[in-house]
Every structure is written in structure tokens, then in C-alpha cells.
C-alpha positions, 0 to 999 in steps of 0.5 A, a space after each residue: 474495449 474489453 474488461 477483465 478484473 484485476 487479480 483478487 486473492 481473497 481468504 474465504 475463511 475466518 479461521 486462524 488458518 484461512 485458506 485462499 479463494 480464486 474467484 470464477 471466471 467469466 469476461 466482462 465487456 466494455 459497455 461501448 461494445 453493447 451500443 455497437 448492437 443496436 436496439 432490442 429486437 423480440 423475434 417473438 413480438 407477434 405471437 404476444 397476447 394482448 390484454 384482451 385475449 388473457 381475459 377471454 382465457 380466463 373466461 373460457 377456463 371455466 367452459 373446458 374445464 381445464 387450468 392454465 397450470 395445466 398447460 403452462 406450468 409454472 416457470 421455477 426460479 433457477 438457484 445458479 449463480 450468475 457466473 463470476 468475472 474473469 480473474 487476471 492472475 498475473 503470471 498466468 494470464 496476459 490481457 488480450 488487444 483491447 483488454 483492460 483490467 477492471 477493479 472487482 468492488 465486491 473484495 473491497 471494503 473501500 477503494 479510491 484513486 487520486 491524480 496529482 499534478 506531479 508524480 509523488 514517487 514517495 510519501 509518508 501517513 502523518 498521524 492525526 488527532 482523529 482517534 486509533 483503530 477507526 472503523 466509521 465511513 467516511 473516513 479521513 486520511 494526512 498524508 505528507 509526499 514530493 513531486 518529481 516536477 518536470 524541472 527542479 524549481 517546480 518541486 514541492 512537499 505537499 501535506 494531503 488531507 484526504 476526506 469523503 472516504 467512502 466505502 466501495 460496498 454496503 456492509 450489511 453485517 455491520 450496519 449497525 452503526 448510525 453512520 452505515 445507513 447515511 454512507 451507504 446513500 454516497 457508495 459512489 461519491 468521489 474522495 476529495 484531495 486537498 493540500 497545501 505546499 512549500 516550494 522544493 528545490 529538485 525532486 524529492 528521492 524520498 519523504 519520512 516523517 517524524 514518528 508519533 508513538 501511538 495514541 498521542 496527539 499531534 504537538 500543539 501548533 506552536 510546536 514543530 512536526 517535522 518531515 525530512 526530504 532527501 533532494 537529487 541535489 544531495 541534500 537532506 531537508 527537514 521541514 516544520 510542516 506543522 502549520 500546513 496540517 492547520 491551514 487544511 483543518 482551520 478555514 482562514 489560517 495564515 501560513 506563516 511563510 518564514 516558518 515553513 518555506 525555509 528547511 528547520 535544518 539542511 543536512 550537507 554531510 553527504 556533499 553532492 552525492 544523492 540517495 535515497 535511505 532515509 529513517 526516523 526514530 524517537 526515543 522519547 515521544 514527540 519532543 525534538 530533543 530525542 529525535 534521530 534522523 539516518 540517511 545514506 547515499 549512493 556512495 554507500 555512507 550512512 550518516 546520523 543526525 541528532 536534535 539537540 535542546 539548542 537544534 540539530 548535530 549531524 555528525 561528520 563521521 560516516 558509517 562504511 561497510 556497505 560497497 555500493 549505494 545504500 538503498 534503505 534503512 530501518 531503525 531498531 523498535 526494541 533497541 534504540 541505538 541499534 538499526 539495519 541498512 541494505 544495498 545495491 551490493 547484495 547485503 543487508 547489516 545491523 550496526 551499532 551507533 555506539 561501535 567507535 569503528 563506525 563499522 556493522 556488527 553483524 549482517 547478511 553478505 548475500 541476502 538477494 541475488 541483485 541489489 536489496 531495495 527496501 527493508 522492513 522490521 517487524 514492530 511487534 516481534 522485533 526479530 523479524 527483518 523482511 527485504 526485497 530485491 530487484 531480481 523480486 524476490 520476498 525474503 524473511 529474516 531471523 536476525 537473532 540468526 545473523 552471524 556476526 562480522 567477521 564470522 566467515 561463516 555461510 549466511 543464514 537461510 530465510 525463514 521464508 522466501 517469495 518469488 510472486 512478482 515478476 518486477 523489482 520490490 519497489 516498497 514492502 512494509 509489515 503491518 503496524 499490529 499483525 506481526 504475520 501480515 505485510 504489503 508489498 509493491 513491484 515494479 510489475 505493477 502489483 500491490 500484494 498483502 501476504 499472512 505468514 500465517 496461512 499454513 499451506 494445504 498439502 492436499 490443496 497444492 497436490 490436487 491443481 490443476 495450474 498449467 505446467 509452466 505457470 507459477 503457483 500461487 503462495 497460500 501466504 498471499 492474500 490479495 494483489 491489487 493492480 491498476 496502478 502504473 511504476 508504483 514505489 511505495 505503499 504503507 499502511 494507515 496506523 489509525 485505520 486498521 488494514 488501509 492500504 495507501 500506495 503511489 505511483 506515477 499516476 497517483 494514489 490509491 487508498 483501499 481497504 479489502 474484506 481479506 485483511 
């Protein structure tokens, strides 16, 4: 079986404009194919000199008067590089019988794979007391996610801690750190995956977990840390998961079981109708008293659910505009009773919890050609909306552009649009610092990290040489990784500045490349 790296598009600039870099190509081979050959055999084994013959040469150079150099001039070192492997764009190459796609390691800072299980087709990162804006190897990583069992009493919530994160490549620029030279000697050791659980009754659509602002710690473990699960029973569970991080962290901690194995609070607004929307927000740290929890159905109702100082309200009057399931949801990060929804009937809406209509106040009637999966908005400028359809289409919203309700007017145009993946948009999600960078995930099998900041090179685009008929790569995008098969959901670690951490049914990656 032959190899061929996975698709690598990797900036080759520092500049605040960097331009793309496609690496050569060159196949690689399964080492199985070289056994198939056999042994070495030199076709001119006998025409070798013996020891001895080298020193009567040296012993009659003397007699004729004549240098070995002479005769043999001295072989030169050639300054040509090995050739690069092969690089899988998708959409303009397709793998050959026996072909497999292999990871080029030289484009990532870290990269590793975990199996499971079960498929945890959701997830969220918890934020860990470990520090911000970690650079040192080897890292650790908390994780919260829900299986998708075989039947629904074998479901669980897991809350991962991933530790032995080593680096995939020495870094000889920033060896400068003591801990550089002890990691460089576990390059190839493999990450560890540890968990604890509680039992789940039917598998979990999606997980989210209760928000941290930055640079606070994790509540004390008498306090709750929450994480919400929408059930394909049609419940929304909100689970305390708070003593299971501690059992992962303190070697003999007992678990009390009537704290974590019973929901904190089970919302049952939505009767039997499943979903998948779901989004936290917090207007006061990480007290339960200021927590506010969105969920929607596939009967396009959005419900909220507020903490109290006695508990939680969830509040029985629905908000309805939307006309077919809603598919996600996106709190404000400037406005806190404001928040976006999308869905299968093609719109994105911004509505107002304050509005006694219950009704949006404003939106995008067709912001795809098919349904709208997944949201993102921008946490730095805060109007900027990213979403992604399932025709695959990458769109970029201004949403101080949206019109209002009511307004018949036409809707806005994108302020950027994509068309690179060929599945639909499983996941998309900004960076939690760079307002210009996002990730995304398709069901086409590809992670992709885009910079809006890349301008594109006119020069470039005009001079080539792809194959009419072959999509063009975007300047904006960065990187694709691949390897992964029916991925749903990738974000990016918020103490680990440009981690990358997705899922699909065959696991989780972790990795980290040299172009973010």
C-alpha cells in the first residue's frame, strides 16, 4: 500500500500578509512495498579493492609520480534538495488503489490521535487552572464530550484529560526553554487519555460547557461547573461535573455519585422534540447565579434557561420565527441579552430576549442555498458572524448590515465567501484571540484554518498553472488536515494559543501547526 501526504497549506511568510506555500511533490511508498524486493545486491561487488590493494597504491604513488586526485577527483556534494512528498489537495487530486494519505510532520508543531470507545460526535475544551497562553511541551488538555453507544443506556459524559503532549518535531529556534531538550528525547511517545464518566441515557446530539471568563480559575470543588447535554430523548441535562476533573487530578479521590450521576437540573420545555442548538453565556464570572443557557429543537422553538440564587427557571414561552429545526446558536459577546440563531430553513436571526414578541429582531432570510448548520461570532470584533451550509459554502457576515424584521428589503451581501469544501460544514468556529483566523470542519473529511488577513496576490492567481476545471486554492486558507473520518466539531484550546482539537467517529485529534 502506497502513501501520499495529506494536504498541507502552510504560510512561508512571517509578513503581516503572508503568502500561501504548496509543498512539492514526490510519492512516498509503504515500507511493506520495500520488503517485497528483497535483499541488496551490489552489481559491482567484485570490482571492489581490498584493504590491501588501497595501500600498495599508496605505496607506488610515489614511483610514477602521479596523485590519486588525479585520477579520481574528489566526488562534490550535491546542494539539491531531496524532492518533497507528494501533496493531496483535495479537489484536485484523488488517491489512487492502495493509496492512503500520510500526515507530513514537518508542518506541525504537535499532532496526535486518540480512539475511543464510543464516537463522541460533540465536545467542549474546560478551562484548567494550568495558566494562559501556554507555550511548554509537554502539554495537557480537559476535555468534556458524549458517546453515541450502540443503544441508549451504554451512553455516557466523559470529562478527558489529555496529558504527554509532545511535540511532533524539535523546534531548534526556541530550544531555548529547559524543558525543549528533555522533550525532544519523547518526540515519538504517545499522548495519554484518561476519564472519568457518568451514565447518559440516549446519546448526546451536543455538549457545552459552562463559560470561564479568561484568566479565572476553575471554582473550588465545592462549587458546581456545569455542562449541558442535549439527549435524542429530547431532554437537555445539566450535569455538575466538577468532582470528575478532581478524580482525574487527585490520585484516590472518591466521586460522590449523588452529586454527579443525577442531572443538577433537566430541562423538559422542548417535550420529545430533539435538537441540537445549544449555547451558554455568563454575565458575571463564574457564579451560578448569572449563567443563561439557549437551547433549540428540530421543531424550530428556542428556549432559555436562567440560574437563580435558589436554582434553575426555564422559561415555558418559546421563541418562534425560525420555520424548520434550529441547527445552532451564538450568544452576543458584547450584548448580553442579545444572541443569533441559524437553521435548516436557509436564515440566520438575531433576536432580543427583552422583545415580549418573542419574535427576531433582525436577520438574514437566505444566508445559504440549503440549511445553515453551524454559527460563529467573532469575540473580539464583535460584528462579525461566520456560518456554514450544508451545500459547504464559508460565509462572512457584517451584521451591523443585517436588515431589520420586516424590512423587505434584499439581504445583505457576505463580506466574504468560500466554496473549498466539497461536504457540508460540520463545525466552524473563530479563534479566541486572532479576530481574522477561523477553523472549520466538513463532511468531507477536512479541517481547514483560514486568515482573513491574507490579501490575495493578483500577480500570483494570474501566472497558475491549475488545470481548468480544478478549484483554486483561496489565499485565505491557511492549512487543511485530514486523516480523520465524518468529523462534527473542531475548537480551538483557549490556553493553548493556536491548538486545534476536533472529533469525529474514529476519535480525536489534538495538533498544532507551524502555519497559525
Amino acid at each position: 500500500m502506497s502513501k501520499r501526504s495529506a494536504t498541507e497549506i502552510v504560510t512561508a511568510s512571517t509578513d503581516e500578509h503572508p503568502q500561501k506555500r504548496l509543498p512539492g511533490a514526490a510519492g512516498k511508498r509503504d515500507a511493506a512495498a520495500n520488503d517485497e524486493m528483497g535483499e541488496f545486491e551490489d552489481a559491482w561487488e567484485d570490482e571492489i579493492e581490498s584493504d590491501e590493494d588501497v595501500v600498495d597504491a599508496e605505496a607506488a604513488e610515489g614511483e610514477d609520480g602521479m596523485e590519486i586526485d588525479e585520477v579520481l577527483p574528489a566526488i562534490e556534494e550535491s546542494d539539491e534538495q531531496p524532492a518533497a512528498p507528494d501533496v493531496f489537495i483535495p479537489g484536485k487530486h484523488t488517491l489512487g488503489k492502495d493509496e492512503v494519505l500520510e500526515a507530513d510532520d514537518s508542518v506541525y508543531i504537535m499532532r496526535h490521535s486518540m480512539n475511543v470507545n464510543w464516537p463522541c460526535l460533540s465536545f467542549d475544551i474546560l478551562r484548567d487552572n494550568l495558566g494562559d497562553e501556554r507555550q511548554r511541551y509537554p502539554a495537557t488538555a480537559y476535555m468534556v464530550a458524549g458517546t453515541q453507544a450502540d443503544t441508549a443506556k451504554n451512553n455516557e459524559v466523559l470529562v478527558y484529560k489529555l496529558t504527554s503532549l509532545h511535540r511532533t518535531q524539535k523546534d531548534g529556534e526556541d530550544s531555548d526553554e529547559e524543558d525543549d531538550d528533555d522533550d525532544a528525547e519523547n518526540l515519538d511517545e504517545d499522548a495519554v487519555l484518561e476519564y472519568r464518566s457518568i451514565p447518559h441515557l440516549g446519546g448526546v446530539n451536543r455538549v457545552r460547557s459552562q463559560p470561564l471568563p479568561p484568566s479565572q480559575p476553575l471554582p473550588p470543588v465545592s462549587q458546581p461547573y456545569y455542562t449541558a447535554t442535549w439527549s435524542e430523548t429530547g431532554k437537555v441535562h445539566i450535569w455538575d461535573i466538577r468532582p470528575l476533573i478532581e478524580a482525574l487530578d487527585v490520585p484516590g479521590y472518591s466521586i460522590d455519585k449523588t452529586r454527579t450521576h443525577t442531572p443538577a437540573f433537566t430541562i423538559n420545555s422542548h417535550g420529545r422534540a430533539e435538537g441540537f442548538a445549544m449555547d451558554w453565556a455568563s454575565s458575571g464570572g463564574a457564579h451560578a447565579s448569572s449563567l443563561r443557557l439557549l437551547t433549540g429543537d428540530v421543531h424550530a422553538n428556542i428556549y432559555l434557561t436562567t440560574t437563580t440564587p435558589t436554582g434553575f427557571n426555564a422559561l415555558s414561552q418559546p421563541f418562534v420565527s425560525h420555520t424548520s429545526s434550529v441547527e445552532d446558536l451564538q450568544w452576543s459577546p458584547s450584548e448580553p441579552t442579545v444572541f443569533a440563531s441559524c437553521s435548516a430553513d436557509q436564515s440566520v436571526r438575531v433576536w432580543d430576549v427583552r422583545s415580549k414578541a418573542r419574535r427576531n429582531v433582525a436577520g438574514i432570510d437566505q444566508a445559504h442555498s440549503s440549511d445553515v448548520n453551524v454559527i460563529s461570532w467573532n469575540k473580539s470584533t464583535s460584528y462579525l458572524l461566520l456560518s456554514g451550509g450544508d451545500e459547504g459554502g464559508i460565509k462572512v457576515w457584517d451584521l451591523r448590515n443585517v436588515k431589520k424584521s420586516g424590512d423587505s428589503s434584499p439581504d445583505p451581501t457576505p463580506v466574504a465567501s468560500f466554496n473549498w469544501h466539497s461536504g457540508p460544514i460540520t463545525s466552524i468556529e473563530w479563534h479566541p484571540t486572532e479576530d481574522s483566523i477561523f477553523a472549520a470542519s466538513g463532511a468531507d473529511d477536512q479541517v481547514t484554518l483560514w486568515d482573513l488577513a491574507v490579501e490575495p496576490d493578483d500577480d500570483e492567481m494570474a501566472t497558475s498553472d491549475v488545470p481548468a476545471g480544478v478549484q483554486q486554492v483561496p489565499p485565505q486558507l491557511l492549512f487543511v488536515h485530514q486523516g480523520q473520518k465524518d468529523i462534527k466539531e473542531v475548537h480551538w484550546h483557549p490556553q493553548i494559543p493556536g491548538a486545534v482539537i476536533s472529533t469525529a467517529l474514529d476519535g480525536f485529534n489534538i495538533f498544532k501547526t507551524i502555519s497559525v
